[in-house]
N, C-alpha and C positions, 0 to 999 in steps of 0.2 A: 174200735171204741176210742173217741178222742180222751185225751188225760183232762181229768181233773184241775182246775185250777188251784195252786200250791193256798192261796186263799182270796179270801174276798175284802179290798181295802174300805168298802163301802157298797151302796145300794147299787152303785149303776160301775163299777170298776174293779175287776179282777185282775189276778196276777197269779202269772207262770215262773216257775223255774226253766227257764230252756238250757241253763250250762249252768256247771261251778261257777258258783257268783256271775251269772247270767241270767236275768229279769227280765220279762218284758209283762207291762201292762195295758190293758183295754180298757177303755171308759166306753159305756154306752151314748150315744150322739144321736139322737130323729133325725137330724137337720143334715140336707144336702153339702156336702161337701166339709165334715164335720166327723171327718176321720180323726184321730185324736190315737196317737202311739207313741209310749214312753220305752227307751232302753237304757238301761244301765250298763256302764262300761267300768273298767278297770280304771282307767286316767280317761277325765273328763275335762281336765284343759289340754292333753294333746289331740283329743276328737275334737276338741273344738280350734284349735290349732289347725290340724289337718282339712277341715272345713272351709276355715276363714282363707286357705291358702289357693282356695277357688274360688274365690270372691263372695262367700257365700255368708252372711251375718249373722246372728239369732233374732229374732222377732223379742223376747223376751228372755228374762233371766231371774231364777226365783231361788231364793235360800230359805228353807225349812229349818223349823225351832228346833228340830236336832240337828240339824247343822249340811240335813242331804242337800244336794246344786242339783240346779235343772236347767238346762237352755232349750229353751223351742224354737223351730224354723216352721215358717206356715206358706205352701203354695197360694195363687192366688185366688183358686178356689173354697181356702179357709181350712184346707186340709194342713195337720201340723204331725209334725215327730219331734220329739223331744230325745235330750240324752240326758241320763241321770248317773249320779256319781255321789258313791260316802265321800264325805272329812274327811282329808290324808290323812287324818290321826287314826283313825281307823280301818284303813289298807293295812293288806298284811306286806 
């Protein structure tokens, strides 16, 4: 029996706990090549530190009215992952 989603942030996007302070989200996508996967990390500028350091960019870059960061990198099929990270102020 698969586990239950820890909750649902909306109609088409759920969320797991897979580790202490380990997240990952699904959004539902119809569209070909419209895979769409969010992880949240502990330090979200050294992932993206350690990314940039194989030449590799974000596509975008988003800050949420509480203050969560997001970067997305999207293959050229439109397929994207994201990595998500609280406010320092908020790490423990």
């Amino acid at each position: 029996m698969a586990a239950r989603p820890r909750f649902q942030a909306h109609e088409t996007e759920v969320v797991w706990e897979v580790a202490e302070h380990g997240w990952i989200f699904v959004r539902e996508d119809a569209q070909p090549g419209g895979a769409d996967h969010v992880i949240f990390v502990n330090d979200l500028d050294a992932r993206v530190s350690e990314i940039a350091a194989r030449g590799i960019e974000p596509a975008e870059r988003e800050i949420y009215s509480n203050g969560v960061r997001k970067v997305i990198y999207r293959d050229a099929d439109g397929n994207e992952i994201g990595f998500g990270g609280v406010p320092s102020s908020e790490r423990g």
